[in-house]
BALOBA-1460 file (C-alpha; in Angstrom, 3 decimals):
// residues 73
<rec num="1" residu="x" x="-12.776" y="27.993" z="-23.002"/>
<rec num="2" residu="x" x="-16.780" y="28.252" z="-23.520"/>
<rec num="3" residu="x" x="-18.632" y="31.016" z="-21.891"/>
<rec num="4" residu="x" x="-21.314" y="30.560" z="-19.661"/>
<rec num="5" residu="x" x="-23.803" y="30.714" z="-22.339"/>
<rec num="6" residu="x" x="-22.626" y="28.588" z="-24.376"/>
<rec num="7" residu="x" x="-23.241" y="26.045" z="-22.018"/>
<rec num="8" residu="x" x="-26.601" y="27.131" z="-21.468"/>
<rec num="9" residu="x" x="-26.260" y="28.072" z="-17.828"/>
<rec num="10" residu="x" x="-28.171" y="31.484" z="-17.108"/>
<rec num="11" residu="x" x="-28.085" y="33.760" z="-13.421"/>
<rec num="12" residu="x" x="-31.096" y="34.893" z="-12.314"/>
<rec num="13" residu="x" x="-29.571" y="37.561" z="-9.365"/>
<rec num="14" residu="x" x="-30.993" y="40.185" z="-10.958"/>
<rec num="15" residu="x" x="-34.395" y="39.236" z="-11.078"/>
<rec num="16" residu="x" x="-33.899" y="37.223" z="-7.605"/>
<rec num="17" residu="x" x="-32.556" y="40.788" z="-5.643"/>
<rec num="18" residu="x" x="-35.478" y="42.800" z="-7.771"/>
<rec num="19" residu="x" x="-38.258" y="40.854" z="-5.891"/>
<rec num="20" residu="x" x="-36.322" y="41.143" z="-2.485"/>
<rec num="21" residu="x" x="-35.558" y="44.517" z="-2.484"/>
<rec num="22" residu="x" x="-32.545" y="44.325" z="-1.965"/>
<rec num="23" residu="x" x="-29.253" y="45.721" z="-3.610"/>
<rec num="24" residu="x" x="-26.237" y="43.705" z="-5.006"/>
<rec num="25" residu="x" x="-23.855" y="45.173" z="-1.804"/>
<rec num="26" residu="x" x="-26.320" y="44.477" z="0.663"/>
<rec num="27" residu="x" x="-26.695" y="40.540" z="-0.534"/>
<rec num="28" residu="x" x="-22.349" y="40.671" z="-0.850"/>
<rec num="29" residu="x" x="-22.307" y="41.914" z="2.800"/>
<rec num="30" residu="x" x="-25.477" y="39.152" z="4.311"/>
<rec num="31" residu="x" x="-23.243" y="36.543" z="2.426"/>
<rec num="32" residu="x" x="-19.861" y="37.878" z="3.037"/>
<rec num="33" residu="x" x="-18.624" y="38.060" z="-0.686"/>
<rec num="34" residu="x" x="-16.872" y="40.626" z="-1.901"/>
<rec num="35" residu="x" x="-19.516" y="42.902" z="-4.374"/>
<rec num="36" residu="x" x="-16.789" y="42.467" z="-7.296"/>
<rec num="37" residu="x" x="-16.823" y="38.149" z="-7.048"/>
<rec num="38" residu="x" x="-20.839" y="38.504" z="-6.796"/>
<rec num="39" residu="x" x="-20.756" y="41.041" z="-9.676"/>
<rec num="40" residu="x" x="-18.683" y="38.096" z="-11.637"/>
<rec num="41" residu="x" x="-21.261" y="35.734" z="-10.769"/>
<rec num="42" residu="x" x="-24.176" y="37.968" z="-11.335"/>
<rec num="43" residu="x" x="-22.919" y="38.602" z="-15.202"/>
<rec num="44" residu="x" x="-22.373" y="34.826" z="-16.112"/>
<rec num="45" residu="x" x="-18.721" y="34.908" z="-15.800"/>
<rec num="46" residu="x" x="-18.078" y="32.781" z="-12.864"/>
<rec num="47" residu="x" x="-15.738" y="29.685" z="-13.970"/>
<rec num="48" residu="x" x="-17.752" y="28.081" z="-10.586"/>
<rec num="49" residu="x" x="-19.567" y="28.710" z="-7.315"/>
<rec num="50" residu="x" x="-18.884" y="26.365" z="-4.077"/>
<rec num="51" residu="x" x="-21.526" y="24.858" z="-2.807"/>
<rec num="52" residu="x" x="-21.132" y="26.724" z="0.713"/>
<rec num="53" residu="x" x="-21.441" y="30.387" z="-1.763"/>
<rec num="54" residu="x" x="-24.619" y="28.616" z="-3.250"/>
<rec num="55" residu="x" x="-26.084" y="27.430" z="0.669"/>
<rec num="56" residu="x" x="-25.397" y="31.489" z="1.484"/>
<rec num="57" residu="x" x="-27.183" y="32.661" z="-1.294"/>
<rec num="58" residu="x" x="-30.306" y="30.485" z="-1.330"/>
<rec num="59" residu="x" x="-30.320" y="30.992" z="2.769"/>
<rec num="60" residu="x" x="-30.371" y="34.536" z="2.371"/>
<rec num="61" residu="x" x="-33.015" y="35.069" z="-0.594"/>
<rec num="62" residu="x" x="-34.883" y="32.217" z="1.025"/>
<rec num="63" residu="x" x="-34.693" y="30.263" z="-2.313"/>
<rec num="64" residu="x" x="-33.913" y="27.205" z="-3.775"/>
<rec num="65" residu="x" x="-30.540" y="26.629" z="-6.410"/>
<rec num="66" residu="x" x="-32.488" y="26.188" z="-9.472"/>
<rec num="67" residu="x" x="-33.952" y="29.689" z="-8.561"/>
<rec num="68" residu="x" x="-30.587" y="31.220" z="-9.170"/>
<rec num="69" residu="x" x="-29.509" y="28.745" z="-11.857"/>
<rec num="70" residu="x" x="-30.894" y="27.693" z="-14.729"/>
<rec num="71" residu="x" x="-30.102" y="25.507" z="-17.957"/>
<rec num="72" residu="x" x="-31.124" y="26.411" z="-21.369"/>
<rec num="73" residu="x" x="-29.406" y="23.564" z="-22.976"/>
């Protein structure tokens, strides 16, 4: 199975939580994930996110999806 890289899809958490302030365990607690399944996601190896995961997130950093996903096809 390809890794998230080498389909060209890149998470930008880090730099995301780095302008907010805030910590990875405080964003898994505001959007009731567990730190570990964020962690996953954070690192590029999430298989997938729901959509309602994806609504939490942008709703909580006040951003959009293509803020916390890009392609680099």
């Amino acid at each position: 199975m390809p890794s998230d890289a080498e389909h060209g899809i890149s998470i930008h958490l880090d730099e995301l939580l780095e302008r907010r302030k805030m910590t990875l365990t405080e964003l898994a607690d505001k959007v009731d994930i567990t730190v570990v399944n964020l962690s996953v996601l954070k690192n590029g190896r999430a298989r997938a996110i729901r959509f309602s995961t994806l609504a939490a997130l942008c709703e909580t950093l006040d951003c959009q999806p293509g803020d916390i996903l890009g392609f680099e096809g």
